[in-house]
N, C-alpha and C positions, 0 to 999 in steps of 0.2 A: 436343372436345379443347380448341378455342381458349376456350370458357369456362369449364372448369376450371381451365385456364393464367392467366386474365384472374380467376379466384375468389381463384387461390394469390397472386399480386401482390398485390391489393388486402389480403389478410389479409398480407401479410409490411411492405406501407409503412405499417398502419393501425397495428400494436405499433410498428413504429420512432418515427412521429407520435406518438402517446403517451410515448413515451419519450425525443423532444426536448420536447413540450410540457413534462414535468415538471421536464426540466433549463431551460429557462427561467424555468419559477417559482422553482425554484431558485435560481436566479441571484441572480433579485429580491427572493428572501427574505432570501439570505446578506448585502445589502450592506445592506440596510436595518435588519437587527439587527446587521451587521459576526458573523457567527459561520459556520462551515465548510457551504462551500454541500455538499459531500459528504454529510451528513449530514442535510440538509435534502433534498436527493434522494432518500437512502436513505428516510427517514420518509415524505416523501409516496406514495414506490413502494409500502413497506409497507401504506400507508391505501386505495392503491386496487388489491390484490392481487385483489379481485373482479374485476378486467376480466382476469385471468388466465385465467379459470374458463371463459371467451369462446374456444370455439376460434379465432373471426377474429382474435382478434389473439395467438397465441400463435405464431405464424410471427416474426411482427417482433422482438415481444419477445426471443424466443432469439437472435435474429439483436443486436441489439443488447447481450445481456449474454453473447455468446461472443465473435463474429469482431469486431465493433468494440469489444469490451476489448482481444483480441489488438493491434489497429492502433492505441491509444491505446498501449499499453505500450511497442509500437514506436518511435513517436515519442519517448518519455519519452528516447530517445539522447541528443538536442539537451541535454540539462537537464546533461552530465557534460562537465567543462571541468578534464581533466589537471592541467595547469598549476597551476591554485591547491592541488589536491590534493599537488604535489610539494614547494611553496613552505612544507609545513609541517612539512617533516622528516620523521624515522622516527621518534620516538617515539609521540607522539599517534596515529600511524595504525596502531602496533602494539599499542597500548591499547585503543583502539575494535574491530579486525580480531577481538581475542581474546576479547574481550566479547561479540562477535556471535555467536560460534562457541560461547561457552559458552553463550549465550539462546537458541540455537534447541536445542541438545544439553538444558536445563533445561526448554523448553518441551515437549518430546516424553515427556521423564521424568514430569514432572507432571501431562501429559495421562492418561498411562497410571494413575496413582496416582489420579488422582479418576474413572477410568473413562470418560475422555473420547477420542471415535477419535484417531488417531494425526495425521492431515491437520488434524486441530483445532489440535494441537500447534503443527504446522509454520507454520501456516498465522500462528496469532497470533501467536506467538516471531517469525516471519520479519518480520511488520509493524512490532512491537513494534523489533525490532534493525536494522533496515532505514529504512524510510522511512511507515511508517502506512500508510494506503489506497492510496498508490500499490504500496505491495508487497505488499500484499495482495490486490492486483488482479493485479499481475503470478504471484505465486507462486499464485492458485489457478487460472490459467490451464494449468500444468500438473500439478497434482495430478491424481490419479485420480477419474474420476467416481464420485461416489457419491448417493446416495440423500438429500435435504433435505441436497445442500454446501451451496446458497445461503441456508441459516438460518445455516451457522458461518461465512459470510463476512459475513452481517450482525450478526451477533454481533463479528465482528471490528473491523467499519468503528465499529459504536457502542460496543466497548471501548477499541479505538486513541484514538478521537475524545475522547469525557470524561475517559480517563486524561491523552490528552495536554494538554488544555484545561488540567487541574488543575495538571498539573506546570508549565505555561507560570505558573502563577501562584505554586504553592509553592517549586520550583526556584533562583529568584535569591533567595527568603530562606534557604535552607539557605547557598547563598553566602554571603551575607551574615554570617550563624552562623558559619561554617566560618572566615570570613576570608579566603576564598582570594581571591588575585591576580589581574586581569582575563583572562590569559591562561591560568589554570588553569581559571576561572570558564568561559572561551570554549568549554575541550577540554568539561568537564562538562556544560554546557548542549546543545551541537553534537553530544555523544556518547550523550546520552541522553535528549533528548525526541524526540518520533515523527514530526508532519512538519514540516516545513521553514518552513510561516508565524509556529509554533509556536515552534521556533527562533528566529528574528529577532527575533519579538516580545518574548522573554523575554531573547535577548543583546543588546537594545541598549537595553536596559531596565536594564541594569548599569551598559553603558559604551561606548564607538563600540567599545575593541579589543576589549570582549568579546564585542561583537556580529556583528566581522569573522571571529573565529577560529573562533565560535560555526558562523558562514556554511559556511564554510570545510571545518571536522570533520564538519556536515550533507551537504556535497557529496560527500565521502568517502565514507557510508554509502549516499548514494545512487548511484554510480562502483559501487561492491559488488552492489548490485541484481542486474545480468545473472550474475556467476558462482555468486551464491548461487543465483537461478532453478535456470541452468541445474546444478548440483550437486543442488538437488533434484529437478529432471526426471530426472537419471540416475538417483539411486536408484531411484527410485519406479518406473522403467519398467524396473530390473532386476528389482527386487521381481515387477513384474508379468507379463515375463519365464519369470522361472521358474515362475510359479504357471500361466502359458495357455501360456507354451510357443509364443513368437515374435512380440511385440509389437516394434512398430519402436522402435529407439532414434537414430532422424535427429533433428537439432536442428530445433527448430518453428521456423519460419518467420518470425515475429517478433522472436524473439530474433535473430538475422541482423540483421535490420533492424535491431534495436536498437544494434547493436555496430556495422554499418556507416555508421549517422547521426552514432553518436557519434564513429567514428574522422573519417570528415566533416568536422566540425565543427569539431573537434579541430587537422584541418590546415588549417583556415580555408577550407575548401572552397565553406562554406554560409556567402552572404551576411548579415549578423544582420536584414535586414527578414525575411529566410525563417526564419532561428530563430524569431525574435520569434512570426512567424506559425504556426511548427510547434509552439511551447511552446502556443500559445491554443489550438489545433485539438488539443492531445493533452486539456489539461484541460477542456475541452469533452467528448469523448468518455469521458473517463472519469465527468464526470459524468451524462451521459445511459448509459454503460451498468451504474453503479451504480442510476441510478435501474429499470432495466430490470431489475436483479436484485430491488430491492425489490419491482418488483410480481410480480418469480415465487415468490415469497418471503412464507410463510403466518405470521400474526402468532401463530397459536397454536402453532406448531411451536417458535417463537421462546421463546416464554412455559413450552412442555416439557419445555426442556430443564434447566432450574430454575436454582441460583447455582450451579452451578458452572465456568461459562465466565467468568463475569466474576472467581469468585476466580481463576481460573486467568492473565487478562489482567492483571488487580492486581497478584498476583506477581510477572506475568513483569515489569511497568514499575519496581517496588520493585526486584527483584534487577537489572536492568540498571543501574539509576543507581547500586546499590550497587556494580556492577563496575568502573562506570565510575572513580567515588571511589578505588576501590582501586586503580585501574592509576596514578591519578593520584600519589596519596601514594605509593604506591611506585614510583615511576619515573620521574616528571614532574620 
């Protein structure tokens, strides 16, 4: 007994070990080409999916791209700071709110039109109108388990990733084109690229207040995170519900967390060295447990499912900025 027990450890700490080793190189990779260590994780987990194949370490590995995604998303609380979000009025945040709600309702449609599952949908649209790999980490934590999810989330993290790359760059020249004012410029930029380095880098790349407003409309969408989550955990677990006929519908446990850090925080509860600390230790974890999903994650499963994921991401980042443009000119 004690060295089957003594067999199960060693295979559950040997995948988590590999899956901080990779977020390390990670690391080192991201700053030295300055490009999204998220994505350089994803790739290398990808390249060494063979050690998947290894029962010893497939204990760890699960363990790393389930319950420490959960604990990483949790933490993500710390990252929502009320205040700036109120400081920016009701319009901008009813521009962005409506936009979101039409991208994820656009991404579900469209998934269904090119025959793509429905969590596909959700999944990209939610990254896409949300916050990129961070919500796409958080939203496929409750989706329904399915069969190769971890191909459509890597599909997601390298759709999110390039789309947002490109718009960090083409974005401030549409600005520019359009003419718009630094504080329109801020809501457009902040409302419609995917994460948040991505952001900064392209608003303040205009101008200091477009790059504060920019800050500002991005902390917004990512404040949205937990209710959008948790509105897709509802469905989804009534959907399933009715089909098994008594799935629990309790709120997961992380999300709790999430909302309690962030009220936390919020009433200055949590010292900022412990912020500071809990923001490093969330993106940390989310990058070892992306990397942990690359390696459960088969590159020809990837390669199977042919163009239609990426038209599908394409679209959704087109139609969101074009929502965004339009909330602005009409209401801004």
């Amino acid at each position: 007994m004690f060295n089957h027990f003594f067999t199960h450890c060693k295979s559950y700490y040997s995948g988590v070990a590999i899956s901080v080793i990779i977020a390390i190189a990670s690391g080192a990779l991201a700053h030295h080409y300055d490009a999204p260590v998220m994505l350089f994780a994803l790739l290398l987990g990808l390249a060494l999916h063979f050690l998947y194949e290894t029962p010893k370490h497939q204990a760890g590995v699960d363990f790393s791209s389930r319950a420490l995604l959960r604990f990483a998303v949790a933490l993500l609380g710390v990252r929502i700071a009320f205040s700036d979000i109120v400081s920016l009025g009701i319009t901008p945040p009813m521009i962005v709110m409506a936009a979101m709600a039409i991208m994820i309702t656009f991404g579900v449609l469209l998934a269904r039109v090119l025959g793509l599952p429905t969590v596909f949908g959700v999944l990209s649209a939610g990254s896409v109108a949300v916050c990129g790999v961070s919500a796409a980490a958080a939203i496929s934590t409750v989706l329904p388990k399915k069969d190769h999810q971890e191909k459509f989330f890597a599909l997601t993290v390298i759709g999110v990733t390039a789309f947002g790359t490109l718009a960090m760059v083409v974005y401030p020249l549409v600005v520019s084109y359009l003419g718009l004012a630094d504080d329109l410029a801020g809501v457009f930029i902040g409302g419609s690229i995917h994460d948040v380095a991505q952001v900064v880098g392209a608003g303040y790349s205009i101008s200091p207040e477009a790059g504060d407003i920019a800050t500002y409309i991005k902390l917004l969408r990512v404040a949205l995170l937990l209710p959008i989550v948790m509105i897709i955990f509802f469905a989804f677990k009534e959907r399933d519900t009715k089909m098994e006929g008594g799935v629990s519908t309790l709120i997961p446990t992380f999300l709790i967390g999430f909302f309690v850090l962030a009220l936390l925080n919020n009433v200055g509860f949590i010292p900022a060295e412990v912020v500071s600390l809990i923001k490093t230790l969330s993106s940390w974890c989310l990058v070892v447990s992306i990397a942990a999903i690359g390696i459960k994650t088969s590159l020809k499963q990837i390669v199977s499912v042919g163009w239609k994921p990426i038209v599908l991401i394409a679209a959704e980042t087109v139609v969101f900025a074009g929502l965004i443009l339009s909330g602005i000119y009409l209401f801004a």
